[in-house]
C-alpha positions as CSV (number, residue, x, y, z in Angstrom):
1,X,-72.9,65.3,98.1
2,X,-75.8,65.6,101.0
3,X,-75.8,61.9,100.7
4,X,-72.8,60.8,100.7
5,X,-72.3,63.4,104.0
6,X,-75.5,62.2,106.2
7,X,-74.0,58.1,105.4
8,X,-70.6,59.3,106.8
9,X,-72.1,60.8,110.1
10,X,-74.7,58.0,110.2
11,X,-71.6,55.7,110.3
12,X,-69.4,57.9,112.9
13,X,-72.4,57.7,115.2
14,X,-72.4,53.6,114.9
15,X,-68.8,53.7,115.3
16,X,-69.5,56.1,118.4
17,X,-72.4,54.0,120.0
18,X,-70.2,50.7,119.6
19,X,-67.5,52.3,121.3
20,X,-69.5,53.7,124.0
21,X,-71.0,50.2,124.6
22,X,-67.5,48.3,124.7
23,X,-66.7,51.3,126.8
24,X,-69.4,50.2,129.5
25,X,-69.3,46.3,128.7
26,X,-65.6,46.1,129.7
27,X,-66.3,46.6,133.6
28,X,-69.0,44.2,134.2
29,X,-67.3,41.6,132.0
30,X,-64.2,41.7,134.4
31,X,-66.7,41.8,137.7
32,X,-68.6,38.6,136.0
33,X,-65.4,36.8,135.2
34,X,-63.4,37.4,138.4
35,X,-66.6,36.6,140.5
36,X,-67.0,33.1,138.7
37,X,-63.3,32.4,139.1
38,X,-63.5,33.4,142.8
39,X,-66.2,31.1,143.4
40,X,-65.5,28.3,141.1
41,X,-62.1,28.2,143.1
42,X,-59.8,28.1,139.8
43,X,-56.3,30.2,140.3
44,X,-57.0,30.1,143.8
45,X,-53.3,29.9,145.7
46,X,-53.1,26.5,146.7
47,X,-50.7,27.5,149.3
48,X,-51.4,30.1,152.3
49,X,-48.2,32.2,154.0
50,X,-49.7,31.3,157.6
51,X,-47.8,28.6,160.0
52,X,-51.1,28.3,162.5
53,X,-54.0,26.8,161.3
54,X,-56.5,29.1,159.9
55,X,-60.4,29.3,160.7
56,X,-62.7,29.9,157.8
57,X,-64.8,31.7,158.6
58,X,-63.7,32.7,162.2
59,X,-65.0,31.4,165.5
60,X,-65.5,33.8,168.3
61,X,-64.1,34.1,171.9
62,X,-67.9,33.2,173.0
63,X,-67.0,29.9,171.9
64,X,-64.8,29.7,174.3
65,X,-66.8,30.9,177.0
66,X,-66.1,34.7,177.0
67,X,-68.8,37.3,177.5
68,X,-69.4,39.2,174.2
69,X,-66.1,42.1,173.5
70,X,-67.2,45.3,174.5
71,X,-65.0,47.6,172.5
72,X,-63.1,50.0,174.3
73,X,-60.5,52.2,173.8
74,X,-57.9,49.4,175.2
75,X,-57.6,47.1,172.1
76,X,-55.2,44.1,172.3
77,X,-55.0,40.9,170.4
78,X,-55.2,38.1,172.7
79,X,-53.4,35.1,172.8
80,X,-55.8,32.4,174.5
81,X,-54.0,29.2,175.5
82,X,-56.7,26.4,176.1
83,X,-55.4,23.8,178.7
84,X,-58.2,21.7,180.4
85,X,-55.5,20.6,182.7
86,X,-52.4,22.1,183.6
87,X,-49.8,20.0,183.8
88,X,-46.2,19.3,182.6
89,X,-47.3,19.9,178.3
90,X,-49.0,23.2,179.9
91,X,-46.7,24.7,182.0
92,X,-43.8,23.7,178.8
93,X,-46.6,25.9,176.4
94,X,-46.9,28.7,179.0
95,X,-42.8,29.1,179.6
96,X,-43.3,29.2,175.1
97,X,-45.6,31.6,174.8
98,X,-43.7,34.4,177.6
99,X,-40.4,33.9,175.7
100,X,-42.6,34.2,172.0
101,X,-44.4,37.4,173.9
102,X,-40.9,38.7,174.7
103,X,-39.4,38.4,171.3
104,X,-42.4,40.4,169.7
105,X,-40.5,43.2,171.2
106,X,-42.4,46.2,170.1
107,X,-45.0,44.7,169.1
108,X,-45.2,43.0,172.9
109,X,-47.9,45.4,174.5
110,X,-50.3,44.9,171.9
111,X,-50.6,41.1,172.8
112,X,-52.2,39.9,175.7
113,X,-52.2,36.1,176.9
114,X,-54.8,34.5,178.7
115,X,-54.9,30.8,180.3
116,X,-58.1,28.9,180.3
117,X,-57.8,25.8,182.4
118,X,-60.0,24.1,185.2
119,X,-56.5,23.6,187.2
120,X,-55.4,26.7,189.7
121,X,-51.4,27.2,189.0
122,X,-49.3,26.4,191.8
123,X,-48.1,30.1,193.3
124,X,-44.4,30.0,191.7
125,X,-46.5,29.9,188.8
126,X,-48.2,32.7,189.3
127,X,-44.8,34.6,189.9
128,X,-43.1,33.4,187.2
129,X,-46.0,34.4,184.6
130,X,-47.0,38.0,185.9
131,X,-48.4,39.2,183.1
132,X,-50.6,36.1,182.6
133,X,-54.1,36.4,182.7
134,X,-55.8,32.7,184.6
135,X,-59.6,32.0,183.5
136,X,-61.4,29.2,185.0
137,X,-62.7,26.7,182.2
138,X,-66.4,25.4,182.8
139,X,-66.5,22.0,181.1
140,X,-69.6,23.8,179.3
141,X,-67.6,26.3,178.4
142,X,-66.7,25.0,174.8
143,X,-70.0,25.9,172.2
144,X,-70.7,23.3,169.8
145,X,-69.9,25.0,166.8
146,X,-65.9,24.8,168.6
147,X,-65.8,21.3,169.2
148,X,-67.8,20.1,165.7
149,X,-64.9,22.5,164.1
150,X,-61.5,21.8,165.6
151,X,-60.2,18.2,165.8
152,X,-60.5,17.1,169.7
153,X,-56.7,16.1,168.8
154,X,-55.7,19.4,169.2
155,X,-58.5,20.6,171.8
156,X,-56.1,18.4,174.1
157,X,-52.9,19.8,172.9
158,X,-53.0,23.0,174.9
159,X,-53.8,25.2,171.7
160,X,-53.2,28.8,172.1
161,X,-56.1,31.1,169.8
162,X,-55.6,34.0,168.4
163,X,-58.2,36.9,168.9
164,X,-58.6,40.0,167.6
165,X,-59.4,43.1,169.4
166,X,-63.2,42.3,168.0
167,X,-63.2,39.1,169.6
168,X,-63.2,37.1,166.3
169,X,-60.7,34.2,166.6
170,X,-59.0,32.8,163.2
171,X,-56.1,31.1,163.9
172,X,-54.7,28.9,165.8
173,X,-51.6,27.0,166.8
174,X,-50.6,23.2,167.7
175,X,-47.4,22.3,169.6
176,X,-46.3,21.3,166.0
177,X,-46.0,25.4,165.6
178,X,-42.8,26.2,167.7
179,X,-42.7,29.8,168.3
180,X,-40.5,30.8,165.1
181,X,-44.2,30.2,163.9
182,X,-46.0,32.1,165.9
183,X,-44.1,35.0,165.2
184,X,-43.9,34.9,162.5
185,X,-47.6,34.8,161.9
186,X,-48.4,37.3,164.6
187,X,-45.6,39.9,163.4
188,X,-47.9,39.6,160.0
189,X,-51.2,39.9,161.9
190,X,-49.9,43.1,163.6
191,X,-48.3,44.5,160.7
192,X,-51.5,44.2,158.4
193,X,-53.4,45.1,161.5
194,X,-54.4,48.8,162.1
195,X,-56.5,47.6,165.5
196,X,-55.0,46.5,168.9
C-alpha cells in the first residue's frame, strides 16, 4: 500500500515540476520568437499611416545647423522649412505652412515655424508672416550625415522638418505633401505626443 502511495506522489511531483517548467518556459519562448520576427522583418506592416517621409533613425536639428536644445520649460514642435533661396516656390511653401499652422487650431501654439534661407525676406514679408521665425543658412550649415541621407532632390524643394521639443527631427515633407498631409501627420504627432 506504502508503495503504491510513494509512486503516486513521486508522479504528482513530475507532473508538478513539468508544469512549473512550461510555467517558466512560456515567457522567454514568446520574447525569443517575437525578437527574431522583429529582426528578421517577417509580419512587419508593409505600409506606414504617415504622408511625410519618415527618418529612421532620426536626424537632429544640429544637422541643420542649430546649437544643441536646451530643454526648457517652453516646449514646441518646430516646423523648420529649409529654403537656400527664397524665391517664388518659397514664398508659395511659406503662405502653406501659415494657413496649415492656422487650421491646427488648438493644437496651433504648440507648433512653431522657422525659415532657414541665405535670402533676407523682403519687409511685406516679414509682415505678412509675424509669427515666423527667419535663420540665416551658412552653406556649412548642412552636416554630412543630412546630405548623404536625404536626396539633394528634395534638399532643393524647400522641405519643411519636423522637430520635436528634443530636437530630434523624423519627418519630413516634399511639396508632393499638400497640407491635408501635414496635418494630418502632425495632428497624430501631437495627439501621441505628451511633449510640446
Amino acid at each position: 500500500m506504502s508503495e503504491v502511495s510513494s509512486s503516486g506522489d513521486v508522479e504528482a511531483v513530475r507532473y508538478s515540476r513539468t508544469q512549473l517548467l512550461i510555467i517558466l518556459i512560456t515567457p522567454l519562448l514568446v520574447l525569443v520568437a517575437s525578437t527574431a520576427l522583429y529582426f528578421s522583418g517577417l509580419m512587419l506592416p508593409d505600409e506606414t499611416s504617415n504622408k511625410g517621409i519618415l527618418l529612421t533613425p532620426v536626424l537632429s536639428v544640429t544637422d541643420l545647423g542649430y546649437p544643441e536644445v536646451v530643454i526648457g520649460t517652453e516646449r514646441h514642435w518646430t516646423l523648420i522649412q529649409l529654403s537656400p533661396t527664397c524665391a517664388d516656390s518659397c514664398s508659395e511653401r511659406l503662405y502653406e505652412q501659415r494657413q496649415m499652422h492656422i487650421a491646427l487650431s488648438k493644437l496651433e501654439s504648440r507648433i512653431e515655424r522657422v525659415l532657414l534661407t541665405q535670402t533676407p525676406l523682403a519687409q511685406d514679408e516679414v509682415v505678412q508672416y509675424p509669427r515666423l521665425q527667419v535663420r540665416t543658412l551658412a552653406t556649412d550649415d548642412l552636416s554630412a550625415e543630412l546630405l548623404s541621407r536625404i536626396p539633394a532632390a528634395d534638399l532643393a524643394d524647400d522641405i519643411v522638418f519636423v522637430a520635436d521639443p528634443f530636437g530630434n527631427i523624423m519627418l519630413y515633407f516634399t511639396n508632393a505633401h499638400d497640407y491635408r498631409a501635414q496635418i494630418s501627420d502632425l495632428k497624430k504627432l501631437l495627439k501621441l505626443s505628451t511633449i510640446g
